[in-house]
C-alpha positions in Angstrom: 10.3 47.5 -22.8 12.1 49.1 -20.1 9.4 50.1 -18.9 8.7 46.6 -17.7 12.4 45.8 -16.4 11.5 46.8 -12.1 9.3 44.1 -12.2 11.6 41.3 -13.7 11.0 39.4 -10.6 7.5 39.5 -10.0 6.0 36.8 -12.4 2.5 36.9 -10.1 2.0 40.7 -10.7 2.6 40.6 -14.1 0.1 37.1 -14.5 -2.3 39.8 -13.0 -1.3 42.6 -14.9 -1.7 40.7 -18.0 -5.6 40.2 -16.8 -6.4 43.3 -16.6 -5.0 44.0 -19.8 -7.2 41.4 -21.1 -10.2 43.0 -19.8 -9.4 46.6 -21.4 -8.1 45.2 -24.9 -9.3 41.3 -24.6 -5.8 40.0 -26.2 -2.7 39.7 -24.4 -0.7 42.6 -25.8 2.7 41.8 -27.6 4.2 44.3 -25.3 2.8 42.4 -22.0 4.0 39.0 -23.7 7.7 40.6 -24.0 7.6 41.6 -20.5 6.8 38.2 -19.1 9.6 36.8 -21.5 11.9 39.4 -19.4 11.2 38.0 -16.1 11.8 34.8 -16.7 14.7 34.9 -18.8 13.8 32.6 -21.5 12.0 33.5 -24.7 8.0 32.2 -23.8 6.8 34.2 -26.7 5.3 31.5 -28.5 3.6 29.8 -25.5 1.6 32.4 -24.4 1.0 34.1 -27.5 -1.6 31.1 -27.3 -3.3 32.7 -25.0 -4.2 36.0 -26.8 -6.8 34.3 -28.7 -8.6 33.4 -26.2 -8.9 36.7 -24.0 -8.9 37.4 -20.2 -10.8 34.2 -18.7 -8.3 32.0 -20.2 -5.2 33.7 -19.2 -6.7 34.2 -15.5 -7.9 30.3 -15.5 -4.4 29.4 -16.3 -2.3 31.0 -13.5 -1.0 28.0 -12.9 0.3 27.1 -16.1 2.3 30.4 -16.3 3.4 29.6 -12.7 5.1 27.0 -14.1 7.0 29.1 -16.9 8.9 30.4 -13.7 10.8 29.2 -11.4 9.6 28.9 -7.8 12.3 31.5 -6.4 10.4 34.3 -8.9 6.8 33.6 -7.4 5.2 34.9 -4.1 4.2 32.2 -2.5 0.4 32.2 -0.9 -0.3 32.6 2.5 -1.9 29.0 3.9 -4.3 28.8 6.6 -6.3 26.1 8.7 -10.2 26.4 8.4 -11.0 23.0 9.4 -10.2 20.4 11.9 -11.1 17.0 12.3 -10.2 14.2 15.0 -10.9 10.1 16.2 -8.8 9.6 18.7 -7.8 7.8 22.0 -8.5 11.2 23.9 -12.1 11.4 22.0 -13.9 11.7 18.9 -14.3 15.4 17.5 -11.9 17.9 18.2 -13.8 20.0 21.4 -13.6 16.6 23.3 -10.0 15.4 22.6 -8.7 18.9 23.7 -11.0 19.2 26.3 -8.8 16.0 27.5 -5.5 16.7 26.7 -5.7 20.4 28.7 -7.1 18.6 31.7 -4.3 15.9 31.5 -6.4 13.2 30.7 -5.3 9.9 28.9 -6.7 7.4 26.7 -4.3 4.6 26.8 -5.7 1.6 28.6 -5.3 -2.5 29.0 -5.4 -4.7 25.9 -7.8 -7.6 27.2 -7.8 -9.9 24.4 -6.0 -12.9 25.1 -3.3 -13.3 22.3 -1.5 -9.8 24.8 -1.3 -12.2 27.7 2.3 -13.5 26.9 3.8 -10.2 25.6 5.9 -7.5 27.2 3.9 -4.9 26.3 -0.4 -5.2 26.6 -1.4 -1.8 26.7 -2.7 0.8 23.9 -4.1 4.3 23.2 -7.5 2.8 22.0 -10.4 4.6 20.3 -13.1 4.6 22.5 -15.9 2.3 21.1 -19.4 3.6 22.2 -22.4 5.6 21.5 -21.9 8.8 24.2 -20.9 11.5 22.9 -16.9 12.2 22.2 -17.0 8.5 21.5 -17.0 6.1 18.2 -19.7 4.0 16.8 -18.8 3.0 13.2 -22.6 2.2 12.6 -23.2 5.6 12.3 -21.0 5.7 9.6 -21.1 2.8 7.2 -22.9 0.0 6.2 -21.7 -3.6 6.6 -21.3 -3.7 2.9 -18.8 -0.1 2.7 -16.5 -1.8 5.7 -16.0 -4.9 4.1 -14.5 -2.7 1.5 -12.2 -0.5 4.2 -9.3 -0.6 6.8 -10.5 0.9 9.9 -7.6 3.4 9.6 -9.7 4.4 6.6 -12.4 4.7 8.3 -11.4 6.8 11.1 -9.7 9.3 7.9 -13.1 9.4 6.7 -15.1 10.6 9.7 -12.1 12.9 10.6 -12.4 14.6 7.4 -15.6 15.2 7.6 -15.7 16.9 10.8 -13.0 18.9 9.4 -15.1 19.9 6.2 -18.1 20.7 7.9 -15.8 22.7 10.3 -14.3 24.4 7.3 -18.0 24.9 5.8 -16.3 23.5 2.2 -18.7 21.2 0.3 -18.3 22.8 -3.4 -20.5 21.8 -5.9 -19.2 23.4 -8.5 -17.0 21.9 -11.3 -13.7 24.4 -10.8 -14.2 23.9 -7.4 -14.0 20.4 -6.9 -10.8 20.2 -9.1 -9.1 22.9 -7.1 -9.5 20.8 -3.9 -7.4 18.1 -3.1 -6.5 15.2 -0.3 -3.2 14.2 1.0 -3.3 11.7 3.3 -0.3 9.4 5.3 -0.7 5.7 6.7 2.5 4.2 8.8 1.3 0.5 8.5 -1.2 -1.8 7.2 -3.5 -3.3 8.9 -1.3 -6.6 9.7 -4.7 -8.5 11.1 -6.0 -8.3 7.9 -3.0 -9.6 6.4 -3.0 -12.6 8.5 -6.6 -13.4 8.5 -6.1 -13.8 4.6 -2.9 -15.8 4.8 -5.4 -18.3 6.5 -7.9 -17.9 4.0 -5.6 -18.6 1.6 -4.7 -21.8 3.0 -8.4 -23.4 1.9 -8.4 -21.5 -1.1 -7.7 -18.8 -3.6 -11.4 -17.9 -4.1 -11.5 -17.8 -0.1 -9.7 -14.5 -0.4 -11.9 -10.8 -0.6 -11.9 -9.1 -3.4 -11.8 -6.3 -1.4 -8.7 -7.4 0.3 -5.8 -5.3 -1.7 -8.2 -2.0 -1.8 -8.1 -2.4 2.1 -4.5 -3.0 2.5 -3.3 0.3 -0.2 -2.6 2.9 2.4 -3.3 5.8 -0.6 -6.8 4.2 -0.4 -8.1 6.8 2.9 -7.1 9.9 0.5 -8.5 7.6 -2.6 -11.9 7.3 -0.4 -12.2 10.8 1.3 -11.4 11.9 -2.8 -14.2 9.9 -4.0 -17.2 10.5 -1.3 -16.6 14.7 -2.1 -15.5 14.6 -5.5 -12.2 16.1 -5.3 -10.3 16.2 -8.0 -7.0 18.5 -7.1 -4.2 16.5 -6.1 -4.5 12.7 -4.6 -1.6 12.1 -2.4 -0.6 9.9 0.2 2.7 9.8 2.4 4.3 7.1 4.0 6.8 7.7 6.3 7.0 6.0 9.5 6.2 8.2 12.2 6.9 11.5 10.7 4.1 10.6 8.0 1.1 13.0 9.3 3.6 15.5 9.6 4.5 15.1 5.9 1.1 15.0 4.4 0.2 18.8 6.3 3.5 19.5 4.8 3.2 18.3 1.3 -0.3 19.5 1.1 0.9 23.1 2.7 2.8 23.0 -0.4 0.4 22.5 -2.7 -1.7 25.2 -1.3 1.4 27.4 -1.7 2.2 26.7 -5.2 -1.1 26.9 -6.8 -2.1 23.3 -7.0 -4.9 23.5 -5.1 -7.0 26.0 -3.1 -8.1 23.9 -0.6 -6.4 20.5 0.8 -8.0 18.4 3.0 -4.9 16.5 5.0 -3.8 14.5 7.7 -3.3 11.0 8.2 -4.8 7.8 10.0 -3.4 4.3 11.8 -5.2 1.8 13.3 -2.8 -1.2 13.3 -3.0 -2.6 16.9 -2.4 -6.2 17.2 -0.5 -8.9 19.1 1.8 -9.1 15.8 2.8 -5.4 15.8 3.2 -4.8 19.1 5.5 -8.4 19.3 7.6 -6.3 16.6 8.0 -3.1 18.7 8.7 -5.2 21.4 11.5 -7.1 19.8 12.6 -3.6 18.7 12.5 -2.8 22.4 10.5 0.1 21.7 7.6 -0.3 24.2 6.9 0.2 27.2 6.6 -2.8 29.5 6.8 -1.2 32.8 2.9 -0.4 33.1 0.8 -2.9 31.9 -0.7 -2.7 35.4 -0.8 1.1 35.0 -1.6 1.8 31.7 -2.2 5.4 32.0 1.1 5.9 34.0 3.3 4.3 30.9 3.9 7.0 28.1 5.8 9.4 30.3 7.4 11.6 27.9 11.1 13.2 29.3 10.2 11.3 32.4 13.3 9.7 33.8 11.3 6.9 34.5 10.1 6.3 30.8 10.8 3.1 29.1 9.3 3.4 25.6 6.2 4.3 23.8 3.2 2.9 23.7 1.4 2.2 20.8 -2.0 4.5 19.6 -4.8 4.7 16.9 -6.6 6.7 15.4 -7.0 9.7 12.7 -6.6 13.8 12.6 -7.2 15.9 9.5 -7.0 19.5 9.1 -8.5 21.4 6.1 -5.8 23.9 4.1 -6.9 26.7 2.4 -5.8 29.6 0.5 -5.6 32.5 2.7 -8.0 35.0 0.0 -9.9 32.1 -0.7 -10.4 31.6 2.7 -11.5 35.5 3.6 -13.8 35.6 0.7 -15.7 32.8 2.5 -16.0 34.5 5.7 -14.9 31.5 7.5 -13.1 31.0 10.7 -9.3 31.2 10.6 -7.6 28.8 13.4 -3.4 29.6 12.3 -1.5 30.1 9.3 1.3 27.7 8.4 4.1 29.6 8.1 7.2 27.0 6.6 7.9 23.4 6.5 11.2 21.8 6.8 12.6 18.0 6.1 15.5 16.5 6.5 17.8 12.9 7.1 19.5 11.2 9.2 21.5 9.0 7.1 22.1 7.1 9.9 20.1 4.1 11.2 17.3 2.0 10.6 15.1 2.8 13.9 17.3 5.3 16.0 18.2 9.1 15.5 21.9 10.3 15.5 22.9 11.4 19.0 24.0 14.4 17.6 20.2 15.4 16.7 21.6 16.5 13.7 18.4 15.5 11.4 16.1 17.2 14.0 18.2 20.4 13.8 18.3 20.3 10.2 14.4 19.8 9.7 13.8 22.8 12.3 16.1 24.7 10.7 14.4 24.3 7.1 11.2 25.0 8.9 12.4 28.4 9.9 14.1 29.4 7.2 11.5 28.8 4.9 9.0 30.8 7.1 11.5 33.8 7.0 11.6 33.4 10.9 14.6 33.0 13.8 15.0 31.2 16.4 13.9 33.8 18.7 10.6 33.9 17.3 9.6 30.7 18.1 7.6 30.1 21.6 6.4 26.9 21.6 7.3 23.5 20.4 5.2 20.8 20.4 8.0 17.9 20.4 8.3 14.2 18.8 8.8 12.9 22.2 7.7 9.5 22.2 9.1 8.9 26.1 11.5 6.6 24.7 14.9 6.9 26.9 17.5 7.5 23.9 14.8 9.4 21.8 13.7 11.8 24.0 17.3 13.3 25.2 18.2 13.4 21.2 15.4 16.2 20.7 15.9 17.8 23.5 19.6 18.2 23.3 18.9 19.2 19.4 16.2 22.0 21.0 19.2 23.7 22.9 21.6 23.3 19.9 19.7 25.1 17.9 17.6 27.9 20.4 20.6 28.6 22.4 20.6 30.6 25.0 16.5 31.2 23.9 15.8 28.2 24.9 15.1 28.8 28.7 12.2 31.0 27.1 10.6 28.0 25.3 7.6 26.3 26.2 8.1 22.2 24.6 5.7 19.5 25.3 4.6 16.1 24.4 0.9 15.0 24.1 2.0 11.5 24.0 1.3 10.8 27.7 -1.9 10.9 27.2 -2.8 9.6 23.5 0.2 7.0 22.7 2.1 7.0 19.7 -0.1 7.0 16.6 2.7 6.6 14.4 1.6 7.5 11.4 -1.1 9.8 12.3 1.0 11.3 15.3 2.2 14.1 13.9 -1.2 15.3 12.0 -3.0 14.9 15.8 0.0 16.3 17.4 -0.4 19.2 14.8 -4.1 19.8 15.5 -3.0 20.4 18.8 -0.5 22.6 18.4 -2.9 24.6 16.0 -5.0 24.9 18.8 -2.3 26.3 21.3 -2.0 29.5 18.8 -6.0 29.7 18.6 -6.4 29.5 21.8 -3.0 30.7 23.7 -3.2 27.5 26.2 0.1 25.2 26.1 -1.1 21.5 26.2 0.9 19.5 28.7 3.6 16.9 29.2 1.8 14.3 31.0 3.2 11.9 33.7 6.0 14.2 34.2 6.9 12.9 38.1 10.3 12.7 38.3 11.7 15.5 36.0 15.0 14.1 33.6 18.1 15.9 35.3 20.1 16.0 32.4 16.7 18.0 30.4 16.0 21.3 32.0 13.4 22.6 29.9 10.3 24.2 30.8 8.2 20.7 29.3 4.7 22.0 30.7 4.6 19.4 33.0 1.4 17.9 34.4 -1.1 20.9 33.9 -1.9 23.2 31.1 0.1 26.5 31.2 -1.0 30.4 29.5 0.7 30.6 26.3 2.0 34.6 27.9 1.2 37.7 25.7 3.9 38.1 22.9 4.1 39.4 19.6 2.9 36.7 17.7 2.2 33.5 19.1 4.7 30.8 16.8 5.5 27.3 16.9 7.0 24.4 15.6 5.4 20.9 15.4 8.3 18.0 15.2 7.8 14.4 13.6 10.8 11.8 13.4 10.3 8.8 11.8 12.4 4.9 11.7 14.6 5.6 8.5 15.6 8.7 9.9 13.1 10.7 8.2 12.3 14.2 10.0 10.0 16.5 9.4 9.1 20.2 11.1 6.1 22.5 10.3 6.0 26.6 11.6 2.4 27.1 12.8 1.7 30.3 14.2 -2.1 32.3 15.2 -3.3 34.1 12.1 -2.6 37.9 12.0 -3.0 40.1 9.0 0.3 41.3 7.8 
């Protein structure tokens, strides 16, 4: 027995240790049974005395199920890295094109032409490029007429994204244990109000005038219900919705999951594609938008700009495939980052604007570090909320120098707003891609229509053009997603780099 005792806080080793015990004697010794009973403090005896009847395969099949004999503070957590990425989006299609255009400071937010704009404040949009060239979307290629009348386009756009992302990730299990170890988390900010309307009028002639199809469509769980059921998935099926801090959360949640031993692969992100004369009437109302540059469209979203005047709405979807860091290596496959920690927090505040203070941005970035064992001085880049809203923007920023100090002279923060909009719910999934991308590749995305520099922000934003991410240690950042409600959320994404 005390033999046992130095490892009283190391449930994973002795989970481990009790398989290989297995394979010498094929029974979970009573000796191995007491010294599990040791670390966690309780007497388990009779629960995994279960498992001695069954040998080795059992007690190594149920890792998870002695995981949760423990409390989380007594396990090692698992290293989590990217393997996949996916992305529909106003700055292109697949994930070579859209940062192909965000490094050359590009932008995909154009005029709304449809009549019903005409009379509002606000007619422009980061829209999805419709077309068959390449870097551009053609739902035929997809889907039949008979699978969209069954889906939001938000859903669609999650499916395609996650596909990408799988194939780039080179995960299609077919077996069994393998399917049920992958899993899909996936955010939505809004419905698809269109749809909502168009059957408020169908309604009117007739309750048999409304599609059968028409509360599937409207779920938001249903793009992590579809991308489940096209690849048989079977780990866990979760969707987030949390404003704008919603993507954010779903890489978060399904980080954790990763983590903990829920899954070995995640498939994650999120998707939004509700553009439409009623939305944007609500932002406007809000005063949210823009309204400045319907006559410039690209020139609107003009992140810590001191000519900004609100966001400007976008669409579109950004997945990234999760995996198990061993899991991952025993695959061979390419490694973009690891995610490091993940932080959330509140503002307790206000319906639609953050505390001056920044105090529920400090606290999220905060978390994030703390829970990646890092410091503030660690951290190189941050790829910010920053929506180029006036009152939103100078809140982060001010919270960036609260909490970096005197670092944060050395910091590198940028928006990719400028160029894509605001895709709300799946802002902070693209936004995240992105970021993964600055650690793969050591290039710092811009800030955008950065002309006339905020005096009371004196940041280095990356203004206009792309800048070297400079030799360090270990190139580390954190990726920042606010929502209305004062959600907050922060995720520590760093290059990949054996330990």
């Amino acid at each position: 027995m005390e033999y046992f005792q130095g490892w009283r806080d190391d449930a994973l080793w002795l989970c481990d240790f009790c398989s290989v015990m297995c394979k010498i004697f094929n029974s979970v010794t009573q000796v191995v049974i007491h010294a599990i009973t040791i670390v966690n403090g309780n007497n388990y005896d009779g629960k995994f005395k279960l498992f001695a009847k069954s040998g080795f395969q059992t007690v190594w099949k149920r890792r998870v199920l002695i995981r949760s004999f423990s409390t989380y503070s007594e396990l090692e957590a698992r290293r989590v890295v990217v393997t996949g990425l996916g992305v529909i989006s106003p700055v292109g299609c697949n994930v070579r094109k859209a940062w192909s255009t965000i490094l050359q400071g590009g932008c995909g937010i154009t005029r709304l032409e449809d009549e019903h704009y005409n009379n509002l404040p606000c007619q422009i949009a980061g829209l999805v490029q419709d077309g068959k060239d390449g870097g551009k979307f053609d739902v035929t290629n997809y889907f039949s007429k008979s699978e969209l009348r069954a889906m939001a386009p938000a859903t669609a756009y999650s499916i395609i994204a996650a596909q990408e992302a799988l194939e780039d990730a080179k995960w299609f299990p077919e077996g069994e244990e393998l399917k049920q170890m992958t899993g899909v988390a996936v955010g939505m900010g809004m419905i698809d109000l269109v749809d909502v309307c168009e059957t408020a009028e169908a309604l009117k002639k007739g309750y048999n005038r409304v599609s059968p199809f028409f509360v599937p469509r409207i779920l938001p769980n249903m793009a992590a219900g579809q991308i489940s059921i096209r690849h048989g998935f079977r780990g866990p099926n979760h969707t987030v919705s949390t404003a704008c801090a919603t993507g954010a959360h779903a890489i978060g949640d399904a980080f954790r999951f990763v983590q903990r031993g829920d899954a070995d692969v995640m498939v994650c992100g999120g998707a939004e594609a509700c553009i439409s004369p009623l939305s944007i009437a609500g932002f406007c109302r809000l005063r949210a938008l823009s309204t400045s540059y319907n006559k410039t469209p690209e020139k609107a979203s003009r992140p810590f700009d001191k000519d900004r005047d609100g966001f400007v709405m976008g669409e579109g979807s950004a997945m990234l495939v999760l995996e198990e860091l061993n899991h991952a290596k025993s695959r061979d496959v390419n490694i973009y980052a690891e995610i490091l920690g993940y932080g959330l927090s509140g503002d307790a505040y206000h319906l639609t604007a953050p505390k001056e203070d920044g105090t529920g941005a400090i606290l999220a970035m905060t978390r994030a570090l703390k829970d990646a064992k890092l410091q503030p001085h660690d951290i190189g880049y941050i790829n910010a909320h920053a929506t180029s809203t006036p009152v939103g923007d100078a809140i982060e920023s001010r919270a960036i120098k609260k909490l970096f100090g005197p670092h944060s002279n050395k910091l590198a923060v940028s928006s990719t707003k400028g160029a894509h909009g605001h895709l709300l719910g799946a802002a902070g999934n693209l936004e995240a891609v992105f970021t993964v991308m600055a650690c793969y590749k050591a290039w710092l995305p811009p800030t955008i229509n950065m002309d006339n520099p905020d005096e009371l922000m004196n940041l280095n934003y990356v203004p206009n053009e792309k800048q070297e991410w400079v030799e360090c240690t270990r190139r580390v950042a954190l990726k920042n997603a606010f929502g209305f409600g004062g959600t907050n959320a922060s995720i520590c994404i760093s290059e990949y780099k054996e330990k």
